[in-house]
C-alpha positions in Angstrom: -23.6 -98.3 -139.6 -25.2 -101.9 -140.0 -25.6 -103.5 -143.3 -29.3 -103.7 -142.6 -29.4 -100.5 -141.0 -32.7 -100.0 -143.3 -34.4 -102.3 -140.5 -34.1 -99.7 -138.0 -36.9 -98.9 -135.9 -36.7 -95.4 -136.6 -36.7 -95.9 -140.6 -39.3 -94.7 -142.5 -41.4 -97.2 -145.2 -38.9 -98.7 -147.6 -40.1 -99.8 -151.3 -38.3 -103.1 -151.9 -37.8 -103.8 -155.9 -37.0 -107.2 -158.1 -36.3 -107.5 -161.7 -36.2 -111.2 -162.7 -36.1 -112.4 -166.4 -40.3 -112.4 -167.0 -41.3 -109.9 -164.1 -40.6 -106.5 -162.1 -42.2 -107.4 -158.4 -42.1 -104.4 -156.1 -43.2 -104.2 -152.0 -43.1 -101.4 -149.5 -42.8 -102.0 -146.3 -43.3 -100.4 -143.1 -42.1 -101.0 -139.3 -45.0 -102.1 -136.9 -44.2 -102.4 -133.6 -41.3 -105.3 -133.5 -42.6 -106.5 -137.1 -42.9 -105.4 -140.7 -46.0 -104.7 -142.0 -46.9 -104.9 -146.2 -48.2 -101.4 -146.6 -48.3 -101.8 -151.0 -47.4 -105.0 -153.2 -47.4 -105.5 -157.2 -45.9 -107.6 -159.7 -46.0 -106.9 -163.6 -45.1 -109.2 -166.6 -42.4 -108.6 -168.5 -42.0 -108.0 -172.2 -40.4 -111.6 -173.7 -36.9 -111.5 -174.3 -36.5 -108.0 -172.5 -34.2 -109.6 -169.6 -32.1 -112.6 -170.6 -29.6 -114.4 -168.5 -29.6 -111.1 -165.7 -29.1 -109.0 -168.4 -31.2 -106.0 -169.5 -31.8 -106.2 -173.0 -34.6 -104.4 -173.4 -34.2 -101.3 -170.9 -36.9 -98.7 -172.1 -39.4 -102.2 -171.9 -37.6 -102.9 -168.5 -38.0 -99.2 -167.3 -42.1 -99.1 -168.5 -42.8 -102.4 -166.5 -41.3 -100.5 -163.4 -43.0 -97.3 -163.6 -46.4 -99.0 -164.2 -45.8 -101.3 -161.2 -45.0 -98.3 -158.6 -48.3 -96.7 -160.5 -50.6 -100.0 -159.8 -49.1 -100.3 -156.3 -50.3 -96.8 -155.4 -47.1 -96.1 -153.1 -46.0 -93.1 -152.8 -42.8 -93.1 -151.8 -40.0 -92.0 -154.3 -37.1 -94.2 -153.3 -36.4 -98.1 -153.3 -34.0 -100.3 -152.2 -32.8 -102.7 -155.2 -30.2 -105.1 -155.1 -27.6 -106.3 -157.9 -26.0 -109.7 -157.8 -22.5 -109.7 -156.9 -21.5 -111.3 -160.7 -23.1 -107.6 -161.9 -20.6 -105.6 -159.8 -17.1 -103.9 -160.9 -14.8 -102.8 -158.0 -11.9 -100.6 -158.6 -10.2 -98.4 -156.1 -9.0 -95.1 -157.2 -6.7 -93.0 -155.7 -7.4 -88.7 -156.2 -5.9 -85.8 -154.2 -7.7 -84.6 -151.4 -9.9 -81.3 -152.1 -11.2 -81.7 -155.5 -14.5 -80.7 -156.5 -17.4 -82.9 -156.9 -17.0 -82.1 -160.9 -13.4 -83.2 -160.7 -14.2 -86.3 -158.7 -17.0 -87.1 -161.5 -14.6 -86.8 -164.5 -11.7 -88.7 -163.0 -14.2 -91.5 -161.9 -15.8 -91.9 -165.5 -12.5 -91.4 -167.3 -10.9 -94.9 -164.9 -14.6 -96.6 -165.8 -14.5 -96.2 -169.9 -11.4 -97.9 -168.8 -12.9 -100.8 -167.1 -16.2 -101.4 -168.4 -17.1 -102.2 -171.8 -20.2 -100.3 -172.2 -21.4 -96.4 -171.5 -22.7 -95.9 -167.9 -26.0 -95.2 -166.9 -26.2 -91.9 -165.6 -30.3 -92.0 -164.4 -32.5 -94.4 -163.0 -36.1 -94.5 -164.1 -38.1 -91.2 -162.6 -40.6 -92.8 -159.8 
């Protein structure tokens, strides 16, 4: 499967989102033909100080500027494509016996995070 496999001619529209420090842009996109075609677009101002140096400081103000922005923009799709800069990102393998349950597989994951990362984990994104 390619990286941008999401380019596919087949795919269906794909909402594209971007959280900088002052705004949350978001545009949908749909194939036409050999091209892209800008089916929905919005931007929304951020609360001051609510993202500072990539970092969410502010995430219920971060999470309101994104749900008004998918409102204004009218789309109606439910899922987005959002990208995280490579200095955000923690890799650790992990090895687990085969066969356990998805439950199992959950606990031993977040029991090797609180290990690795020095803050709770997210467990939701914001409802669309």
């Amino acid at each position: 499967m390619s990286l941008l496999s999401f380019l596919d001619k087949k795919t269906k529209p794909m909402l594209g989102l971007d959280i900088s420090s002052t705004t949350v842009k978001m545009l949908e996109l749909s194939r036409q033909g050999s091209g892209f075609r800008v089916e929905n677009y919005a931007v929304r101002a951020l609360p001051a100080s609510s993202v500072v140096e990539k970092n969410i400081n502010d995430v219920e103000a971060v999470a309101q500027a994104i749900k008004a922005t998918v409102q204004s923009s009218r789309s109606k799709l439910k899922d987005a494509a959002v990208a995280v800069p490579g200095s955000a990102v923690i890799t650790k393998m992990i090895d687990m016996p085969a066969g356990l349950s998805d439950d199992a597989m959950e606990l031993q994951i977040s029991l090797e995070a609180d290990q690795y990362i020095p803050y709770p984990p997210r467990r939701s994104c914001v409802g669309l």
